[in-house]
N, C-alpha and C positions, 0 to 999 in steps of 0.2 A: 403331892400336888398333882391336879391333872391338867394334864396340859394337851392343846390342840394346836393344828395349823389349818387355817381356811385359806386355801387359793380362790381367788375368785375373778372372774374372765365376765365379757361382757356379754358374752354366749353366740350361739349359734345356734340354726335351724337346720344343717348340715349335717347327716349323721358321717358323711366321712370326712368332716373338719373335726368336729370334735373326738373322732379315732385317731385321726394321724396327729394333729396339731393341740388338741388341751390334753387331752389324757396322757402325751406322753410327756407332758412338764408335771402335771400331778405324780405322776408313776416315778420322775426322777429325786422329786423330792420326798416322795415315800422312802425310799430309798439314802435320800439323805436326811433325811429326818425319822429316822428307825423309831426312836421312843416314845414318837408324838402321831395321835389321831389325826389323822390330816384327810379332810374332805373338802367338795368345791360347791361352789354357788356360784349363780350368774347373777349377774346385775340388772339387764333387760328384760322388764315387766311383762314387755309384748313376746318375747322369744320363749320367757319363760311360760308364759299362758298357752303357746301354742305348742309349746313340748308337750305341758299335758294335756291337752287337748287330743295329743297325739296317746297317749299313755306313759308316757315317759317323767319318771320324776327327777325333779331338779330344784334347790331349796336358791331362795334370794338370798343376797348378804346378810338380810335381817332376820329372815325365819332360820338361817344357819346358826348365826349366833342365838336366839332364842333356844333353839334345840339342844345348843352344848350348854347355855342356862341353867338349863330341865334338866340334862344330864352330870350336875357340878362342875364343869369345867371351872376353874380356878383364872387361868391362865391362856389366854389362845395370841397365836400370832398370825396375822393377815398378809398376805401376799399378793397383789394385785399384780394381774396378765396385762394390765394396759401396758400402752404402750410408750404416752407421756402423763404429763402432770397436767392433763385439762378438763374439762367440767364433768367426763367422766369420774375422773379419780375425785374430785372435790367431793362430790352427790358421794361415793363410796364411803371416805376420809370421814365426813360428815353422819354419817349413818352406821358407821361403825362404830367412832368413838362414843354416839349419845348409851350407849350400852354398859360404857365402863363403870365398876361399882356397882351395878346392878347383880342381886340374888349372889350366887357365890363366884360371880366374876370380880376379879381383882385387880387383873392386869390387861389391857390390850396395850401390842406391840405390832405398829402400821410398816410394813414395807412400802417401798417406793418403785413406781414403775420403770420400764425396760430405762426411757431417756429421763430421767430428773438432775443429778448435780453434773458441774460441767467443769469437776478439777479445782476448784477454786476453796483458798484457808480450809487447807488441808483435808479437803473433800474427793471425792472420788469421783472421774470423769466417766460415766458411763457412756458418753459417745465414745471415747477411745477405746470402750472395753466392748462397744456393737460393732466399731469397723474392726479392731484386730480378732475374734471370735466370731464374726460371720461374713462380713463386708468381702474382709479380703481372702474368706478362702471358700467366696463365689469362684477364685480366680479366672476373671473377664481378663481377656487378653487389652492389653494397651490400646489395639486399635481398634476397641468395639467400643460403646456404652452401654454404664448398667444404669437403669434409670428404676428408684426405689419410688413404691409408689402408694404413701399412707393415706389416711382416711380425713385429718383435717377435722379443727372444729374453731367456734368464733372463741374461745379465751383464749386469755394471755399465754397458758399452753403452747398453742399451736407453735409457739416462736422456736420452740425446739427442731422443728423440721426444717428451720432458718441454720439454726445452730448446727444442726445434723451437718449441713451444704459446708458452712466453713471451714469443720473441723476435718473435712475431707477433702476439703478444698487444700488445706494448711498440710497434711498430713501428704499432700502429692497425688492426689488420684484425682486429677479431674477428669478423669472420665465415668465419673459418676455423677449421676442427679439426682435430685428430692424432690419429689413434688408430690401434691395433694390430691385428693377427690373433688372437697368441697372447703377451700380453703387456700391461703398463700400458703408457701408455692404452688401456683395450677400450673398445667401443660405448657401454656406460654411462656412460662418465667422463664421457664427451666430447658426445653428444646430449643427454641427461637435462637437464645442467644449461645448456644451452642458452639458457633464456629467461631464467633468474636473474643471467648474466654480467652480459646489455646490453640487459633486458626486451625482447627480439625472439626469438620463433621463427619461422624464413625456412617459408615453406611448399613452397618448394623448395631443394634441396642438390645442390650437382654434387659427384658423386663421382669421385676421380682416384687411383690405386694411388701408392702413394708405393715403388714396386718401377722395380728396372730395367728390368725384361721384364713383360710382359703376360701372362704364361704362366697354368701352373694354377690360382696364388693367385687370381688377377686373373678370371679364366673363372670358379671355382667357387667360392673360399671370398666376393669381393666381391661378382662380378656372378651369381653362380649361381641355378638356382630352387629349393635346398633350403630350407628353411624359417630356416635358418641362418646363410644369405649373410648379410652385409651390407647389400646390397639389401634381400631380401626384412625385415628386421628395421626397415629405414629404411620400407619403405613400409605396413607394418605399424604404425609409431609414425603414419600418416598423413601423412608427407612424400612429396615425389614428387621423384624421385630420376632426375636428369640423368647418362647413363652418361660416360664417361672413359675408353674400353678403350686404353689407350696406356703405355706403359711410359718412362721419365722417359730413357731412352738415346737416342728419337729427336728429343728438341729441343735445337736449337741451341746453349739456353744452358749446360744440362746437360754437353755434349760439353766446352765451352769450362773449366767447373770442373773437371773430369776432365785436361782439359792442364795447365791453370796447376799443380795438386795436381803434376802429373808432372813440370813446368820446376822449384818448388820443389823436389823431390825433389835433379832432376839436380845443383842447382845449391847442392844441400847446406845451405838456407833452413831453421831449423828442427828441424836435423838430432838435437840434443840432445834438444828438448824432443819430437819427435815420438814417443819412444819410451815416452814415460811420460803418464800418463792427464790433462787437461787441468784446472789446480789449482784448488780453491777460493776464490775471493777470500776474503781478509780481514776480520771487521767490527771496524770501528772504533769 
């Protein structure tokens, strides 16, 4: 049988984001995945357009799987770089699956992104497995803050950047925050109330993108010198603000949740419940 693996990221225009930060999760699951073809697709029509427009080729989720179509692939498994469960991944979920059964495809097996289950009937809590694998060996001293800083969108998704805060919250490190670009939690939520949590406000904050790539977010909407950034908003409230310019692809531990998310997948772990949004506990 032939078998694939499609990683697929929501791309960049960045040629040294996707050097440092996609290619070296591709490269580690090459590596973990030795017997399977394993190539990447972006999912952004407009990134993708302008890559070749540049000369650079790069296949969407849909012409990728077409191509392993054309070549028999039997069997492929999908891995998705995002970073939660929101209307990026739906638009992917959606677009990948309509393919299954078609020509001598048999099998697709969806991985789930970096944040989706959160430990509940007997599921796996991958916020526990992003703060003990990368959170905590930022190692931010006690008396600084790190304040994580993702991209946000309007679905039900977004609530994981919520989820992110408490489970770090729960876990003892308040000195960290979560906030958004365009989306709950914004700057306010999250800095403002600051000193009221745990009567400390750090007089310094290391800032770290809670993105895969480092690319434009990360260049202008965080670290940029419009009056707007991030930054300049942080140093403006009189914090003094430790850059981060690093995208969450090239650390080690990151690649490693990105496999495991993929072994589940293959290995049909989950397979029910992953398709449906991760439940409410019950109060008693």
């Amino acid at each position: 049988m032939k078998q694939a693996v499609l990683v697929v990221a929501f791309g960049t225009t960045v040629p040294t984001a996707r050097i440092n930060q996609i290619d070296p999760v591709v490269d580690f699951i090459k590596k973990e995945f030795k017997d399977y073809e394993v190539r990447l697709a972006f999912t952004s029509r407009i990134i993708v357009k302008r890559l070749r427009e540049r000369g650079e080729e790069i296949d969407t989720e849909q012409s990728a799987i077409e191509a392993l179509i054309a070549e028999d692939y039997e069997s492929i498994a999908v891995q998705p770089l995002h970073m939660i469960g929101g209307e990026e991944f739906d638009k992917l979920k959606a677009n990948i699956m309509a393919y299954e059964g078609q020509g001598s495809l048999k099998h697709i097996a969806m991985g789930r992104p970096l944040l989706y289950f959160i430990g509940q009937e007997e599921r796996p809590d991958d916020y526990e497995a992003l703060i003990e694998n990368f959170i905590k060996k930022l190692n931010v001293p006690a008396e600084e803050g790190l304040l994580l800083v993702g991209h946000g969108g309007m679905s039900v998704g977004n609530t994981a950047y919520a989820a992110l805060q408490l489970k770090l919250w729960r876990a003892g490190h308040t000195n960290v925050r979560v906030t958004t670009l365009e989306c709950f939690p914004e700057l306010e939520d999250t800095v403002i109330p600051w000193e009221w949590l745990d009567g400390k406000r750090p007089g310094r904050i290391q800032v770290h993108p809670l993105l895969l790539v480092a690319g434009d977010h990360a260049l202008n909407d965080i670290f940029g010198d419009e009056d707007d950034s991030v930054q300049s908003m942080l140093e403006e409230a009189g914090f003094e603000v430790v850059r981060h310019l690093k995208g969450l692809g090239e650390y080690r531990g990151v690649q490693e949740i990105f496999a495991d998310h993929l072994k589940d997948a293959m290995a049909g772990r989950y397979e029910k419940r992953s398709s449906h949004r991760p439940s409410i506990p019950k109060i008693k």
